[in-house]
ROMIMI-317902 format. One record per residue (C-alpha): residue number from 0; z, y, x; residue in one letter. Coordinates in steps of 0.5 Angstrom, whole numbers, plus 500, padded with zeros to 3 digits. Layout:
BEGIN
SITE  nr   z   y   x rest
SITE NUM   Z   Y   X    a
...
***
This chain:
BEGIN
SITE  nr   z   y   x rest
SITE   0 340 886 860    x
SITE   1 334 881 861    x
SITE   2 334 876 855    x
SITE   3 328 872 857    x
SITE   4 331 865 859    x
SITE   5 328 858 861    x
SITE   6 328 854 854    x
SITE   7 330 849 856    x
SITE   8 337 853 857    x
SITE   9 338 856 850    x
SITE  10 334 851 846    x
SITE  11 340 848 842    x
SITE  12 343 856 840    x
SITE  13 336 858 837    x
SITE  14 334 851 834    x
SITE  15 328 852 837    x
SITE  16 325 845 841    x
SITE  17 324 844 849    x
SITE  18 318 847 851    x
SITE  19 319 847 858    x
SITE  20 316 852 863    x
SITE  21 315 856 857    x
SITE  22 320 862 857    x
SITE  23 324 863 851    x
SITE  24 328 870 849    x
SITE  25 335 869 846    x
SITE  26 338 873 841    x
SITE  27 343 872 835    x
SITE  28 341 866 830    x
SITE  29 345 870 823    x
SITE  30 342 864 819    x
SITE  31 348 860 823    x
SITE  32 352 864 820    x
SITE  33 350 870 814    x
SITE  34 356 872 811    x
SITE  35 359 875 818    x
SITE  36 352 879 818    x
SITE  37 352 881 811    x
SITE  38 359 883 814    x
SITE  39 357 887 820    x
SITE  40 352 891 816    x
SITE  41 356 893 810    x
SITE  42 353 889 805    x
SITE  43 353 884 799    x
SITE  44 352 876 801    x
SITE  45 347 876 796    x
SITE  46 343 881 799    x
SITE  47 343 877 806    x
SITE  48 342 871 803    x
SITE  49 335 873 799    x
SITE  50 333 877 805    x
SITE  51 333 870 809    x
SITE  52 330 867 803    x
SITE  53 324 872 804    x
SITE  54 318 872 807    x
SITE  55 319 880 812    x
SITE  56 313 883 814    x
SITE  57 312 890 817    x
SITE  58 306 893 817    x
SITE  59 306 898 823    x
SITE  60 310 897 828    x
SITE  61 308 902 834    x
SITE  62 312 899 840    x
SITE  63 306 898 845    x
SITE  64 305 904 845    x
SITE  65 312 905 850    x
SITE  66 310 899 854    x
SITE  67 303 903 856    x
SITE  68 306 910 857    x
SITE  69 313 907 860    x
SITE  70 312 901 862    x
SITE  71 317 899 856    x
SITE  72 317 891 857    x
SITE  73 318 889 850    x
SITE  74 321 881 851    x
SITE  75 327 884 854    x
SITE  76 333 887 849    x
SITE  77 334 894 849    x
SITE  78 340 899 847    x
SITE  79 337 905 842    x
SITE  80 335 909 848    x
SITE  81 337 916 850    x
SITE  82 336 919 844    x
SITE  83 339 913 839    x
SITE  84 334 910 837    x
SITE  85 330 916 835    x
SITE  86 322 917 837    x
SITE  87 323 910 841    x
SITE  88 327 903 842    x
SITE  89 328 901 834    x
SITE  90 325 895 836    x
SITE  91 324 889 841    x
SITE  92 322 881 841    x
SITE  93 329 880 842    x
SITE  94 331 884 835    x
SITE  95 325 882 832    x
SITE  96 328 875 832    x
SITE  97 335 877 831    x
SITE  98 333 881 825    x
SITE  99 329 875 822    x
SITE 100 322 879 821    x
SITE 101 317 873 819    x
SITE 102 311 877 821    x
SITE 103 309 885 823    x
SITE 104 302 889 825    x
SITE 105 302 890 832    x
SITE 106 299 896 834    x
SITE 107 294 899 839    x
SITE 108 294 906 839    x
SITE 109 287 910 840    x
SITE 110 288 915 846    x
SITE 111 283 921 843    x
SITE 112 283 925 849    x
SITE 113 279 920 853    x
SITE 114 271 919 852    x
SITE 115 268 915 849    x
SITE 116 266 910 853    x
SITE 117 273 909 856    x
SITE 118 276 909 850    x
SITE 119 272 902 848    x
SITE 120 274 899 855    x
SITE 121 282 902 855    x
SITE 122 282 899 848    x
SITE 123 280 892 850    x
SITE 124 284 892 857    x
SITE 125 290 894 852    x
SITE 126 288 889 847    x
SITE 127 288 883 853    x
SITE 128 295 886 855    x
SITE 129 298 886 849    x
SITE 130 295 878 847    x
SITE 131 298 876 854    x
SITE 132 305 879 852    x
SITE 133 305 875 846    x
SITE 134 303 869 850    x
SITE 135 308 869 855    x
SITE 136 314 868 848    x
SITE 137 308 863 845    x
SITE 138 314 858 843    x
SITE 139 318 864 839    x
SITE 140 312 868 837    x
SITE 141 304 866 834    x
SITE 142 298 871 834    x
SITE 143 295 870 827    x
SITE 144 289 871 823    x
SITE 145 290 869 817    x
SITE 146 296 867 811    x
SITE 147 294 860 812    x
SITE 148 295 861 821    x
SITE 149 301 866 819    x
SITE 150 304 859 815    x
SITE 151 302 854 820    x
SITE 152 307 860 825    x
SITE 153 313 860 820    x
SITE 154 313 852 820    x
SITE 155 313 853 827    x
SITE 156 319 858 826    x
SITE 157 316 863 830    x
SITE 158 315 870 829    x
SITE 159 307 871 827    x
SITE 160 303 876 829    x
SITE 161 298 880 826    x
SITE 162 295 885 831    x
SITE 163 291 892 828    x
SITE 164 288 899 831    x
SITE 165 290 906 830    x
SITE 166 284 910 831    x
SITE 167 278 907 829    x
SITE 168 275 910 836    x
SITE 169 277 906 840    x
SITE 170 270 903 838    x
SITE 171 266 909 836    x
SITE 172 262 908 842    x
SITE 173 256 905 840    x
SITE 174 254 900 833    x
SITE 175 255 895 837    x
SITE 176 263 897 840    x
SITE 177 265 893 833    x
SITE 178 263 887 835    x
SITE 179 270 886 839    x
SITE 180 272 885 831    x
SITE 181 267 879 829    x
SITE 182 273 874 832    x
SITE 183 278 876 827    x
SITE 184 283 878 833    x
SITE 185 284 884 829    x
SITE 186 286 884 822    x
SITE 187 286 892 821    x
SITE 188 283 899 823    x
SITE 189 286 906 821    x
SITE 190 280 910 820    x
SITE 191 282 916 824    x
SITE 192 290 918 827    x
SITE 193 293 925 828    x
SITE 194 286 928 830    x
SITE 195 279 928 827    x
SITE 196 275 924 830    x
SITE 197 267 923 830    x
SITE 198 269 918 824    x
SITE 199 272 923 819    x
SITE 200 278 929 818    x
SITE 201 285 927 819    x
SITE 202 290 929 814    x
SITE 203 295 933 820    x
SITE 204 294 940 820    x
SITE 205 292 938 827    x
SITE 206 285 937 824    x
SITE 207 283 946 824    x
SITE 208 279 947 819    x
SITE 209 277 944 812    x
SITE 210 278 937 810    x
SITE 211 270 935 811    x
SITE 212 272 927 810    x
SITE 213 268 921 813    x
SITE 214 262 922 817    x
SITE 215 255 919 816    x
SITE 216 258 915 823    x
SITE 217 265 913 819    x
SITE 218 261 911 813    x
SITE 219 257 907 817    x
SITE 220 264 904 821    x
SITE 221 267 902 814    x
SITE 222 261 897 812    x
SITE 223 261 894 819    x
SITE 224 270 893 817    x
SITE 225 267 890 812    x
SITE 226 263 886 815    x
SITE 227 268 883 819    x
SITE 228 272 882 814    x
SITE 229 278 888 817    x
SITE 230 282 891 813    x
SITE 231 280 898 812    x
SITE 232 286 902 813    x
SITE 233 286 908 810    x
SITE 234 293 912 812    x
SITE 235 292 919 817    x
SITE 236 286 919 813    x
SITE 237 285 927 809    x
SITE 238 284 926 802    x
SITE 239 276 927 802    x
SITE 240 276 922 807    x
SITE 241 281 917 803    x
SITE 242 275 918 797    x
SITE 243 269 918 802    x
SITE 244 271 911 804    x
SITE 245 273 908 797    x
SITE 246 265 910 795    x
SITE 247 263 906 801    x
SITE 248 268 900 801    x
SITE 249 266 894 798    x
SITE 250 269 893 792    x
SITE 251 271 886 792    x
SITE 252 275 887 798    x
SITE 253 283 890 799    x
SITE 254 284 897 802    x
SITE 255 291 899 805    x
SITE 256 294 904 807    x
SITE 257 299 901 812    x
SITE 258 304 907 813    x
SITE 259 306 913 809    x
SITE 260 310 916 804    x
SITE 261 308 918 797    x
SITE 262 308 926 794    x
SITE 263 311 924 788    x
SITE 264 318 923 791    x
SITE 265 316 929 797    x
SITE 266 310 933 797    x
SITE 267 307 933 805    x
SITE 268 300 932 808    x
SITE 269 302 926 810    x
SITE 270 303 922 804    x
SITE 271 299 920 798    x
SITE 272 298 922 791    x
SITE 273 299 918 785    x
SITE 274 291 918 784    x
SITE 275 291 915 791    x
SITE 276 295 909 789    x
SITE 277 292 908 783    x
SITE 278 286 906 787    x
SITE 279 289 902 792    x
SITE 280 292 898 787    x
SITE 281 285 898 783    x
SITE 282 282 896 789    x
SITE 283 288 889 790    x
SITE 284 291 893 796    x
SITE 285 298 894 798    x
SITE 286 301 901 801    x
SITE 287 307 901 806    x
SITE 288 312 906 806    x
SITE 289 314 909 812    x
SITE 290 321 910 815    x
SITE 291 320 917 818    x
SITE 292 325 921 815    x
SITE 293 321 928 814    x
SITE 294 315 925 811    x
SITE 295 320 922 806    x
SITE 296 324 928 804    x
SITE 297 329 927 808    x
SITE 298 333 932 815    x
SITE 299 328 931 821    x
SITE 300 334 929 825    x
SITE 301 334 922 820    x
SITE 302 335 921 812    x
SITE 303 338 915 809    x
SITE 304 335 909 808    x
SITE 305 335 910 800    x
SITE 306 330 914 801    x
SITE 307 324 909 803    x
SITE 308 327 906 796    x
SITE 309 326 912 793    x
SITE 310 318 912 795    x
SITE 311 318 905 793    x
SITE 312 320 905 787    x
SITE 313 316 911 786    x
SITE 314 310 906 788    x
SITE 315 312 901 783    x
SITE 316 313 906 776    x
SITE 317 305 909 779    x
SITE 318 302 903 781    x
SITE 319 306 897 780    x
SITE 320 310 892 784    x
SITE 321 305 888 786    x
SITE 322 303 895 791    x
SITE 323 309 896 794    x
SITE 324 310 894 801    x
SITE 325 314 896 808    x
SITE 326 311 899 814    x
SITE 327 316 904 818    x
SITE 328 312 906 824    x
SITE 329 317 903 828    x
SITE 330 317 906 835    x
SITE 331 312 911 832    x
SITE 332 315 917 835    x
SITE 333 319 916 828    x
SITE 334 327 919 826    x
SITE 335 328 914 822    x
SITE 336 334 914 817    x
SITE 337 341 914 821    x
SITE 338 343 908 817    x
SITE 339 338 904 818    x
SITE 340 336 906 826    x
SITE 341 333 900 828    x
SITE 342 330 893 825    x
SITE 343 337 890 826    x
SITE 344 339 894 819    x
SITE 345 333 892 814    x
SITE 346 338 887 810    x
SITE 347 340 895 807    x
SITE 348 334 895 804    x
SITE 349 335 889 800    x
SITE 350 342 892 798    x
SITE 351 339 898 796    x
SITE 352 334 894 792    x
SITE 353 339 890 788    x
SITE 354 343 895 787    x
SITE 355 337 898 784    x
SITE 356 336 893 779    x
SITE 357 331 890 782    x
SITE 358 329 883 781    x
SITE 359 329 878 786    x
SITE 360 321 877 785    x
SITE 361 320 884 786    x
SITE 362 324 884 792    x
SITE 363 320 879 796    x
SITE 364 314 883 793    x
SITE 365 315 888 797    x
SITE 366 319 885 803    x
SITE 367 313 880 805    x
SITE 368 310 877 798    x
SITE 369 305 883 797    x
SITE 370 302 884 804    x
SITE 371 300 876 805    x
SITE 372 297 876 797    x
SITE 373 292 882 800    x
SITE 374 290 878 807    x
SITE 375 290 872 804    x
SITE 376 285 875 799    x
SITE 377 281 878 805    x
SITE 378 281 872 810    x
SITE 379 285 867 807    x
***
């Protein structure tokens, strides 16, 4: 069902104002009546209500990935897809209104078969596509570069954009290749995704052959992130990898991991040890914790929500609770919890979270609060 509409037809159901010629997405407003929501899902009134009081930001949200692949158009409402909200159709712009995320990453994936060349030219063709998506709904979202611009959206009720890069050669062409990022455009950049590149080694087993860590060209790409002010974002990185980058980062500069679990909750090659995120939260970071089911310890065909509170919570006794956040990956080719399939069910986090005795302070840490005082330290 298309839900891309006139503005000037559903102003007064989102409370949005007229901005004619400007097309507008329709979606459940649950602000107009949070207790039928706090219904829906099964859970507490309280949790509701802290969930609306709370700046929401995701991390890693992969959904452009199944727009270049399938022509999959975000600005319409999807069902879960054929597989049920398994691998992809977690998220759309319609649902992202409706489930009240302040703010998320958005991704650009680096196809790493193409040559290098054309990786650079791909991505920014990729890039203009995915501003221009953005642009078409400019009066329900915003591309943000900064706390103060993501601010200046929320008073404006939009959804704010952030926009990142995984697999950081899409720019490894030349030295000159990251100047694409002198803008500010792009707030973050994974070093390196599930294949090891000419930057460094990945984690995945995919990498054959022994964890070399960064190359002399990653640790070059690292400085010149640095220089631009991009966050370094070290998950998919190899744990040599992890460390080579932290020797050669700026050290009055925040380092994230944007999506993972950690191997104190469930031991894989995929997430951090505790030693890793002791280092983020020295270096003033953030590490989001990821939804796919496997990686948290859960069965692949989708584990529970609880889980993803299990790895948080594992972050807050290592590193504290100013170094928690949320990065599902969403539409990442996840399985995320049966209980929580989509971004429509992300109040269930708070549930859980309360009925963990968690704060309320706390709460909005990990929900928003944690990832907005790291950009603010890096861009403002």
């Amino acid at each position: 069902m298309r839900t891309l509409r006139d503005n000037r037809s559903v102003a007064n159901r989102t409370g949005l104002s007229d901005h004619p010629r400007v097309p507008v997405l329709e979606y459940v407003d649950h602000r107009n009546d949070p207790g039928a929501w706090a219904d829906s899902l099964g859970i507490s009134r309280e949790a509701i209500d802290l969930y609306l009081a709370s700046d929401v930001l995701d991390l890693h949200v992969d959904s452009f990935i199944w727009t270049r692949v399938f022509g999959y158009d975000l600005r319409e409402r999807h069902g879960t897809g054929l597989f049920g909200a398994r691998f992809y159709s977690q998220v759309d712009f319609p649902r992202i209104l409706e489930a009240q995320l302040t703010g998320a990453t958005w991704i650009i994936t680096t196809n790493p078969i193409r040559a290098s060349a054309e990786r650079q030219v791909t991505f920014k063709k990729n890039l203009e596509e995915l501003r221009s998506i953005f642009e078409s709904v400019s009066s329900q979202f915003a591309l943000v570069k900064s706390v103060a611009e993501y601010r200046a959206a929320r008073a404006a009720k939009k959804h704010a954009v952030f926009l990142g890069i995984q697999g950081g050669n899409a720019l490894d062409h030349d030295a000159d290749a990251t100047s694409a990022l002198a803008d500010g455009t792009i707030l973050r950049v994974t070093l390196v995704h599930l294949s090891t590149s000419s930057l460094g080694a990945t984690s995945s087993p995919l990498r054959l052959g022994k964890d070399a860590g960064l190359t002399a060209k990653g640790k070059a790409f690292v400085e010149r992130l640095n220089q631009h002010r991009v966050f370094v974002d070290l998950a998919h990185v190899s744990k040599q990898g992890f460390w080579d980058a932290l020797d050669v980062a700026d050290r009055r500069q925040p380092v994230i991991v944007t999506h993972t679990g950690v191997s104190g909750v469930h031991e894989h090659w995929r997430n951090l040890d505790d030693d890793q995120l002791k280092a983020i939260a020295k270096r003033g970071g953030t590490v989001g914790i990821m939804y796919q089911s496997s990686f948290l310890g859960e069965s692949y065909l989708g584990g529970t929500a609880a889980k993803i509170v299990d790895h948080l919570e594992h972050v807050i006794k290592v590193a504290g609770e100013d170094c928690a956040s949320l990065g599902s990956d969403w539409d990442g080719a996840i399985l995320p919890p049966r209980d929580m399939p989509t971004c429509l069910e992300l109040p269930k986090l708070v549930q859980i979270m309360l009925d963990r005795k968690f704060s309320e302070q706390r709460i909005k840490k990990v929900l928003g609060k944690n990832f907005l005082r790291v950009v603010e330290t890096l861009r403002g």
